[in-house]
C-alpha beads as a LAMMPS data file, in Angstrom:
LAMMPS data file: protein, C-alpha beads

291 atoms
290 bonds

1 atom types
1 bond types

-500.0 500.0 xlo xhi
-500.0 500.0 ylo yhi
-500.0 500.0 zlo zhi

Masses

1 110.0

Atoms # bond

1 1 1 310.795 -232.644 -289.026
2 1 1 311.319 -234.887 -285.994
3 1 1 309.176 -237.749 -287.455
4 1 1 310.826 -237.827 -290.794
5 1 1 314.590 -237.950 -288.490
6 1 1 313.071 -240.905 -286.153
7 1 1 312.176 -242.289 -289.340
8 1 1 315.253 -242.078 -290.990
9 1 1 316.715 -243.604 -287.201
10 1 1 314.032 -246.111 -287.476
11 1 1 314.898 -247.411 -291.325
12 1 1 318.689 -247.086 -290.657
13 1 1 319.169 -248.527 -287.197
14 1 1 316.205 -250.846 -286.884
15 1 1 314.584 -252.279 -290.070
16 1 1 317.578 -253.974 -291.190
17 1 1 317.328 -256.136 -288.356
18 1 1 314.020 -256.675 -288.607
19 1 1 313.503 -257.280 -292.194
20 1 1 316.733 -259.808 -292.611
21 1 1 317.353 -262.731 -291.039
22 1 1 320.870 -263.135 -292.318
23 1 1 321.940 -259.760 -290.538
24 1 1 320.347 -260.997 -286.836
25 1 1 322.277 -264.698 -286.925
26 1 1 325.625 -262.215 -286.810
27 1 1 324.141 -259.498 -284.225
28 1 1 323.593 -262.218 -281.729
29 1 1 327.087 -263.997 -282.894
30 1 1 328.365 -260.365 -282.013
31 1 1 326.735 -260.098 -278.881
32 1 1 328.085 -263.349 -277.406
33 1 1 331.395 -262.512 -279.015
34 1 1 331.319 -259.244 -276.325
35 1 1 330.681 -260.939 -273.352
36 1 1 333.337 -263.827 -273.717
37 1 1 335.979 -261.429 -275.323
38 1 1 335.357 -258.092 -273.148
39 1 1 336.814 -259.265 -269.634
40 1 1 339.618 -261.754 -272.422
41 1 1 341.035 -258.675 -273.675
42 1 1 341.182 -257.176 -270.369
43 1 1 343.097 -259.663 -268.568
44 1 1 345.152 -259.630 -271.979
45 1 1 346.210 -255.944 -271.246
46 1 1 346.205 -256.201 -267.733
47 1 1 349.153 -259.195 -268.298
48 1 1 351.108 -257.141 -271.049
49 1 1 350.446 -260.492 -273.329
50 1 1 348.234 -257.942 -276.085
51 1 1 351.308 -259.364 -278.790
52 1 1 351.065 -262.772 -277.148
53 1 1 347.006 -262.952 -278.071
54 1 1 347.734 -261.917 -281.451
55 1 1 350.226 -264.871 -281.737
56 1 1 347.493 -267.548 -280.816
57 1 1 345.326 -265.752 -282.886
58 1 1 347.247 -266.776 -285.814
59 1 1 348.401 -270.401 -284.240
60 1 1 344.910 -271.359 -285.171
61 1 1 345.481 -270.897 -289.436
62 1 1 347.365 -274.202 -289.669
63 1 1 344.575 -275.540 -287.919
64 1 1 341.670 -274.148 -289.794
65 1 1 343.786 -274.594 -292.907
66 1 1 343.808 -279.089 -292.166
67 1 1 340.024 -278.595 -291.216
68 1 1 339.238 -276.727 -294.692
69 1 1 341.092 -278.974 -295.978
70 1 1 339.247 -282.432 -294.828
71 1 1 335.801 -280.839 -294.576
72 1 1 336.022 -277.717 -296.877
73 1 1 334.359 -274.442 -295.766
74 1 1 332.939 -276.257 -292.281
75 1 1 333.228 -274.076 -289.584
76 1 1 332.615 -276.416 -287.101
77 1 1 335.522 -278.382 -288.575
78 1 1 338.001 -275.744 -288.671
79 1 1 336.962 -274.565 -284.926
80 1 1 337.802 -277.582 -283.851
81 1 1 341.205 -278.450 -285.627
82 1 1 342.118 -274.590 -285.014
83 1 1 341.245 -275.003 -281.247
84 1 1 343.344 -278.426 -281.295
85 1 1 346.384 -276.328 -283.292
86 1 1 345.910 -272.924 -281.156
87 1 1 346.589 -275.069 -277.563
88 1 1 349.453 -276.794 -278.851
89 1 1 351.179 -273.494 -280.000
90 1 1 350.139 -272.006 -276.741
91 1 1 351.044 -274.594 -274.529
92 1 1 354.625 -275.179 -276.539
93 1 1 355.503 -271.099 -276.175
94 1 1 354.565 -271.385 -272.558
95 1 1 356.681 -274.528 -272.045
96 1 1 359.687 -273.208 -273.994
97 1 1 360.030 -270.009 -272.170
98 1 1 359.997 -271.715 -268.812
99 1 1 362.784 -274.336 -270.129
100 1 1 364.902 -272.289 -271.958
101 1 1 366.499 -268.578 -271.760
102 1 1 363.622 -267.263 -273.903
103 1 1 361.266 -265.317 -272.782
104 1 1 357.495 -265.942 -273.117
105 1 1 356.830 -263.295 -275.786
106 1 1 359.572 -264.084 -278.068
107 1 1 358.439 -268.033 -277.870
108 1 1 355.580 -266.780 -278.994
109 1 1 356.860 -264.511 -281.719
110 1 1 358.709 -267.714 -283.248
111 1 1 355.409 -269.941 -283.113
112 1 1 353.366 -267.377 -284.630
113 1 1 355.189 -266.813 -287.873
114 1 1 355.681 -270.611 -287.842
115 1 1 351.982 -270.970 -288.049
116 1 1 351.032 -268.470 -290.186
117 1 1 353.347 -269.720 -292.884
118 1 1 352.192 -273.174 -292.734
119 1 1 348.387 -272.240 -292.850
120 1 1 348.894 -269.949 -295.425
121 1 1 350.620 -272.369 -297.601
122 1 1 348.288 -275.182 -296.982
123 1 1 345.533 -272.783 -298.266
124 1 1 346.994 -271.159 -301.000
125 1 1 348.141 -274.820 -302.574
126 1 1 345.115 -276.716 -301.816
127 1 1 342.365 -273.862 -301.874
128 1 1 342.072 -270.838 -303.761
129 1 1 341.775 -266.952 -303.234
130 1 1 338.531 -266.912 -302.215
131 1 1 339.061 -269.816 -299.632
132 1 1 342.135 -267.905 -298.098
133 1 1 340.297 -264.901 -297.966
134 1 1 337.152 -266.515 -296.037
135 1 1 339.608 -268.186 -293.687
136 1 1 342.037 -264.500 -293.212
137 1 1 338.645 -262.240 -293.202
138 1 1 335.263 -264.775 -291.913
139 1 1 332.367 -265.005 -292.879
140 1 1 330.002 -264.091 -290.276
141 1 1 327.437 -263.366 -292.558
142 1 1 326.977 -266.963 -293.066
143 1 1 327.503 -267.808 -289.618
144 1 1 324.966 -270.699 -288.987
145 1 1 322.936 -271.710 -286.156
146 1 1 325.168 -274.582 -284.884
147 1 1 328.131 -272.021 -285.268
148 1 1 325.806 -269.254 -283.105
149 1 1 325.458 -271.727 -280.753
150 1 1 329.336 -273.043 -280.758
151 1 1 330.285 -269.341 -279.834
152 1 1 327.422 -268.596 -277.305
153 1 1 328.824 -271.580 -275.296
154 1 1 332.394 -270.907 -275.520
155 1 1 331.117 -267.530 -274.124
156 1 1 329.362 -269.123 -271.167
157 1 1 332.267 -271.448 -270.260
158 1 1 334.572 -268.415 -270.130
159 1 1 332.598 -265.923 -267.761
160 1 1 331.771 -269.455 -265.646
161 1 1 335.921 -270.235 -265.506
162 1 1 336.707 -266.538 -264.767
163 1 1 334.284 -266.610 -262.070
164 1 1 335.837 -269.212 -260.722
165 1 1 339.194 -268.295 -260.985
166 1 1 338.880 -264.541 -260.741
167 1 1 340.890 -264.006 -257.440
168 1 1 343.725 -266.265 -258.302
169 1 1 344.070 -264.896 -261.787
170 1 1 343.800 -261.009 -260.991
171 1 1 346.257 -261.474 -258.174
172 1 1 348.884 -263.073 -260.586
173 1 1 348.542 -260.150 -262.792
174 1 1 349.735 -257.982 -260.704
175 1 1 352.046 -260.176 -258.389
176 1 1 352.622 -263.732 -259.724
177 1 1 355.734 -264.569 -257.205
178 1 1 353.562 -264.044 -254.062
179 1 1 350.048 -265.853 -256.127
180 1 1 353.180 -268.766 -256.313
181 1 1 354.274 -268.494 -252.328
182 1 1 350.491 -268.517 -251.749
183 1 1 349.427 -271.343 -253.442
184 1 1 352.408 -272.921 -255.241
185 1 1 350.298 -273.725 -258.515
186 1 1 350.146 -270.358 -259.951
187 1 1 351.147 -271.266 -263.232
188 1 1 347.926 -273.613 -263.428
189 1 1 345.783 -270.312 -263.384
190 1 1 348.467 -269.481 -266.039
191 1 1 347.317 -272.524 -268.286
192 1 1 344.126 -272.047 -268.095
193 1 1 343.438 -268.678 -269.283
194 1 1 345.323 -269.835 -272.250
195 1 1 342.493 -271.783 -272.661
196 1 1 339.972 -269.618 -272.621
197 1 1 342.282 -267.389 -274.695
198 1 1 342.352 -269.881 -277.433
199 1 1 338.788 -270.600 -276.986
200 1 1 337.616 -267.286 -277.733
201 1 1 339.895 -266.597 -280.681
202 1 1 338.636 -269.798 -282.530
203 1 1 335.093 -268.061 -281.615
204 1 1 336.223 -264.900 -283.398
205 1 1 337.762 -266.579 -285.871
206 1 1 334.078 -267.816 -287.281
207 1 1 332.839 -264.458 -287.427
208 1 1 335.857 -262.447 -288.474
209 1 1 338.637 -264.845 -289.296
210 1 1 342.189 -265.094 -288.167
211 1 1 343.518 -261.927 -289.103
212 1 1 341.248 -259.461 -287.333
213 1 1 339.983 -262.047 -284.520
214 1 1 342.129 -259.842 -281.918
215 1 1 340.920 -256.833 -282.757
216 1 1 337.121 -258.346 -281.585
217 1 1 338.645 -259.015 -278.180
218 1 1 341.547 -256.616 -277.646
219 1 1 340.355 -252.358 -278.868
220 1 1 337.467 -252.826 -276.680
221 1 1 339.605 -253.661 -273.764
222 1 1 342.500 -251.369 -274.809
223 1 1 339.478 -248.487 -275.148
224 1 1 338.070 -249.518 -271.751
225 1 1 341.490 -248.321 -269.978
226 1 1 340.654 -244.810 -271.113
227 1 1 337.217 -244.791 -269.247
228 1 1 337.546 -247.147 -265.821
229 1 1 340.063 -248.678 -263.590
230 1 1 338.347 -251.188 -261.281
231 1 1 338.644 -254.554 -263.216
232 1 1 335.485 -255.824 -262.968
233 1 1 334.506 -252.224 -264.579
234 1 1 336.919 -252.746 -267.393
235 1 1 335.219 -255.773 -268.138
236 1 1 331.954 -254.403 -268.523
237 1 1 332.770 -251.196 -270.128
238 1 1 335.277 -253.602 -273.367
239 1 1 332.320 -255.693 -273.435
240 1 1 329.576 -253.015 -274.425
241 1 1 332.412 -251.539 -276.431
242 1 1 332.613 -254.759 -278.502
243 1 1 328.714 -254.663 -278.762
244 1 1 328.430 -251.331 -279.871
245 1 1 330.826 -252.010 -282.653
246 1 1 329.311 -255.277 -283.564
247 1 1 326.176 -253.497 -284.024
248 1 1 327.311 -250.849 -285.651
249 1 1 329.831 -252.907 -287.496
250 1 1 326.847 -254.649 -289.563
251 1 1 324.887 -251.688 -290.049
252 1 1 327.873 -249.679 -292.067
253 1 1 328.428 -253.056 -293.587
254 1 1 324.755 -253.385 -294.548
255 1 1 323.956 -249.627 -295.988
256 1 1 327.892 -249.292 -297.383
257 1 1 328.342 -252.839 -298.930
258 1 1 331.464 -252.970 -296.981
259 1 1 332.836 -256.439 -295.855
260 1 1 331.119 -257.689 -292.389
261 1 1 334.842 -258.472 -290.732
262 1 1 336.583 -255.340 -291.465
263 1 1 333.618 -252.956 -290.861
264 1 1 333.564 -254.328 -287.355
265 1 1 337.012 -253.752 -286.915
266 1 1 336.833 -250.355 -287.865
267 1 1 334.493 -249.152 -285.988
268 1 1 336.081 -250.659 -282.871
269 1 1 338.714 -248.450 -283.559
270 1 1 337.636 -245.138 -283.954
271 1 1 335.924 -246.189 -280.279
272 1 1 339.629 -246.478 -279.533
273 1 1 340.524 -243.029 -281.200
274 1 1 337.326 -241.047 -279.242
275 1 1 338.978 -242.670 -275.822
276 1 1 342.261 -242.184 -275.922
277 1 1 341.424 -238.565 -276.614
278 1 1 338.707 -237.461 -274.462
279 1 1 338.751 -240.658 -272.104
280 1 1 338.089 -239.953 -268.217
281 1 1 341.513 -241.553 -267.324
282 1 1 345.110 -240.942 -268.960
283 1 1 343.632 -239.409 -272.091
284 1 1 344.881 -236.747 -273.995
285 1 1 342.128 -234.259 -273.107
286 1 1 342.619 -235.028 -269.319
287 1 1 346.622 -234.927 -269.549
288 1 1 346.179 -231.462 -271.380
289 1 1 343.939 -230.723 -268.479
290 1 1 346.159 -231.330 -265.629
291 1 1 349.137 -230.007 -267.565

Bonds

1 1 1 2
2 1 2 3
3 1 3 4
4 1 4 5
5 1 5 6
6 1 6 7
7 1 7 8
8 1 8 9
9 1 9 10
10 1 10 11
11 1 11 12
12 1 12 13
13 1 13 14
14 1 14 15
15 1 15 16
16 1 16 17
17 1 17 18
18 1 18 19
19 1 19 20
20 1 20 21
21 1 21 22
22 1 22 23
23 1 23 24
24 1 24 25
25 1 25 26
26 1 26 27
27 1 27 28
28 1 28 29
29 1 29 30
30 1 30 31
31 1 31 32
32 1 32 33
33 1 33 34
34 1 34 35
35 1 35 36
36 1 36 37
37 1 37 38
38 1 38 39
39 1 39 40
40 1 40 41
41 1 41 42
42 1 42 43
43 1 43 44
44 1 44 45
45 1 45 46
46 1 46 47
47 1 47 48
48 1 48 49
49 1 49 50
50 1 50 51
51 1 51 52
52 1 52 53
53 1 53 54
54 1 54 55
55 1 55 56
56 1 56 57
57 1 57 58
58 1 58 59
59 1 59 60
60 1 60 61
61 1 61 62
62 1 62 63
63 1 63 64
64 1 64 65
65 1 65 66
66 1 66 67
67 1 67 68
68 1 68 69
69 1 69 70
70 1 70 71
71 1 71 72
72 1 72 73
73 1 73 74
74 1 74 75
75 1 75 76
76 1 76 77
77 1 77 78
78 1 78 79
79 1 79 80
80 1 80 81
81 1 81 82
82 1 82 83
83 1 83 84
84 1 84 85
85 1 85 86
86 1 86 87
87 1 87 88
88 1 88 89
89 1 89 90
90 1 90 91
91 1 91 92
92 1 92 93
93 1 93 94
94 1 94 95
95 1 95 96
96 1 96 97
97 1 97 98
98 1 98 99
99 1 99 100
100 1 100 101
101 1 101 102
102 1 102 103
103 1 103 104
104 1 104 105
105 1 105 106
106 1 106 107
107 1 107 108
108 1 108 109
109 1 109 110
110 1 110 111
111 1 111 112
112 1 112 113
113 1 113 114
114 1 114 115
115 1 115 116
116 1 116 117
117 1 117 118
118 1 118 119
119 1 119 120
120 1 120 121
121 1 121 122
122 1 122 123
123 1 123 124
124 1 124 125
125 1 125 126
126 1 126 127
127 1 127 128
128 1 128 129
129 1 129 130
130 1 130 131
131 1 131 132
132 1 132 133
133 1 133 134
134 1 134 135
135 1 135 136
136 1 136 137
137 1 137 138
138 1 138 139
139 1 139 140
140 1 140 141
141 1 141 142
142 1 142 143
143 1 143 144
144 1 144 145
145 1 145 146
146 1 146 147
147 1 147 148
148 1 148 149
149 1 149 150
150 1 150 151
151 1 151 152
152 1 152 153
153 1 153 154
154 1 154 155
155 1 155 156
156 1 156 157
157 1 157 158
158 1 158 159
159 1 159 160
160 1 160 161
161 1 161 162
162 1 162 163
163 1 163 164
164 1 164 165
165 1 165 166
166 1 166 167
167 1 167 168
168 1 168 169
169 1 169 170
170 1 170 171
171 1 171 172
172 1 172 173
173 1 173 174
174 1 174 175
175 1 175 176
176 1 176 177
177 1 177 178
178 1 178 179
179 1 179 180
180 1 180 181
181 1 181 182
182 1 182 183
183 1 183 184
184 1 184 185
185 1 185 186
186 1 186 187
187 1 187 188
188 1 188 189
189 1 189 190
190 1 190 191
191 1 191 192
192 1 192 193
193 1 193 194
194 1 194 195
195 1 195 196
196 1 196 197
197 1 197 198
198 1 198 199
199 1 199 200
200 1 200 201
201 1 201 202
202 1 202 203
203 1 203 204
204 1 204 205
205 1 205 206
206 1 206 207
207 1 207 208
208 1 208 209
209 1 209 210
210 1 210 211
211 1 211 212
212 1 212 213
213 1 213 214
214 1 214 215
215 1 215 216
216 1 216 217
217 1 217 218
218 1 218 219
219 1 219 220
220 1 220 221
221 1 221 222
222 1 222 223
223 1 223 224
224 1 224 225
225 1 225 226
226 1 226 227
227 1 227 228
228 1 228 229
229 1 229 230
230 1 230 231
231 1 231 232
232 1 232 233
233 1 233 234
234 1 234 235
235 1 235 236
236 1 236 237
237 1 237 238
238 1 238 239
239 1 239 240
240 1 240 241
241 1 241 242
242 1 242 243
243 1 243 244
244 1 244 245
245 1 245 246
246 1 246 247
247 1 247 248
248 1 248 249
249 1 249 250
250 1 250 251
251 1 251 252
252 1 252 253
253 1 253 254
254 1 254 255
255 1 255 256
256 1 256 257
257 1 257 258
258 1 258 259
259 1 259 260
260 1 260 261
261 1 261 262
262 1 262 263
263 1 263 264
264 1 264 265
265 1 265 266
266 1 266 267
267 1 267 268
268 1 268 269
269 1 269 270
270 1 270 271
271 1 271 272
272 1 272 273
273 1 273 274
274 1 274 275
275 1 275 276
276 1 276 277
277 1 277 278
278 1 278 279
279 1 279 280
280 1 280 281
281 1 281 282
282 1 282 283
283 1 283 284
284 1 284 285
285 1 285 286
286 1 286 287
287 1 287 288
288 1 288 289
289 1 289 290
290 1 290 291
């Protein structure tokens, strides 16, 4: 009895992996996803800008949508003219809420359905359904090395910028008048974790395109609020969140003949469901609890 269950562990879990190369490219592309997006999507919640991420996330279509077009189905094209699109959008929102009586998430709002028109259009008249949907969904099936090691570096850069910047940036979270007494230059911290916010999206973007690339970075970190506090802990916990559902994310994908992108996605959030209901902090269990 227990060999034929570690068997049937061993052949569901394990084999795929080790049988087919296409499914390992996208395990590792998941794994460096985590660590870049985990302590992301953190910072995202911790800043109330989970709406504002989703914005960028779909600033980068128009940009994808000119790379597609001069290069076709390149990722390393549409990265690129994404990232290039995704900054400016980010940038402009930030700008415009600072110069006018707008505030920062309504800026935002306004760029994003901007964006998402124009890409969509430029696809739909110059592509075709199956283009759109590769560029809305990804493809991290076909996720090449080149692309693997595009994302592993963009998740390198960020842990090495929030390392260096961790203080400054934490302390504006919470209290971004006295970060500006301090220093003065708060809003360069500001800046540049809109960088690395844009940065990682493109990243997602390869693997699960523009529509779900948020939900890569931000139900891990929304999850992680259920089970830590500290921030550094947060970090950790969204990140082995986002590689649990990675991993488990291809193997439903794999065994159901479900789409890679979605599958991901989903599993993320029923990790979000189980935490917000028996979580250690704030959950419904422990509110019942103390009731």
């Amino acid at each position: 009895m227990f060999e034929s269950f570690f068997t049937w562990v061993y052949q569901f879990f394990i084999e795929p992996f080790q049988s087919y190369m296409f499914l390992r490219r996208p395990l590792v592309t998941c794994f460096a996803l985590a660590l870049g997006c985990g302590p992301i999507g953190v910072i995202l919640v911790l800043r109330r800008m989970s709406l504002m991420g989703e914005a960028i996330s779909h600033a980068i279509l128009p940009g994808a949508a000119l790379g597609f077009l001069i290069s076709g189905l390149s990722i390393q094209m549409m990265s690129f003219a994404g990232f290039v699109t995704g900054v400016c959008v980010a940038l402009s929102a930030s700008a415009l809420s600072r110069k006018t009586l707008l505030k920062e998430d309504a800026s935002f709002a306004g760029f994003y359905l901007l964006s998402l028109g124009i890409g969509i259009l430029i696809i739909s008249s110059y592509g075709g359904n199956v283009d759109l949907m590769c560029v809305l969904l990804g493809t991290i099936l076909s996720v090449n090395v080149p692309s693997l090691i595009l994302v592993s570096c963009i998740s390198s850069i960020t842990l090495m910028v929030i390392a260096l910047i961790y203080r400054p940036l934490i302390l504006e979270c919470y209290d971004a008048h006295f970060l500006k007494s301090v220093k003065g230059n708060g809003h360069i911290y500001h800046y540049i974790f809109l960088f690395l916010v844009v940065m990682n999206l493109v990243s997602a973007f390869q693997a699960i395109g523009t529509l779900m690339a948020l939900g890569m970075m931000m139900l891990p970190a929304v999850s992680a609020r259920f089970w830590a506090q500290q921030v550094w802990a947060l970090s950790i916990i969204a990140g082995i969140f986002a590689l649990i559902a990675g991993y488990i994310g291809l193997l439903l994908s794999y065994h159901s003949e479900w789409p890679s992108g979605p599958s991901i996605i989903l599993v993320s959030g029923f990790i979000y469901i189980i935490s917000f209901i028996i979580g250690r902090y704030g959950s419904l269990l422990r509110r019942a609890h103390h009731a």
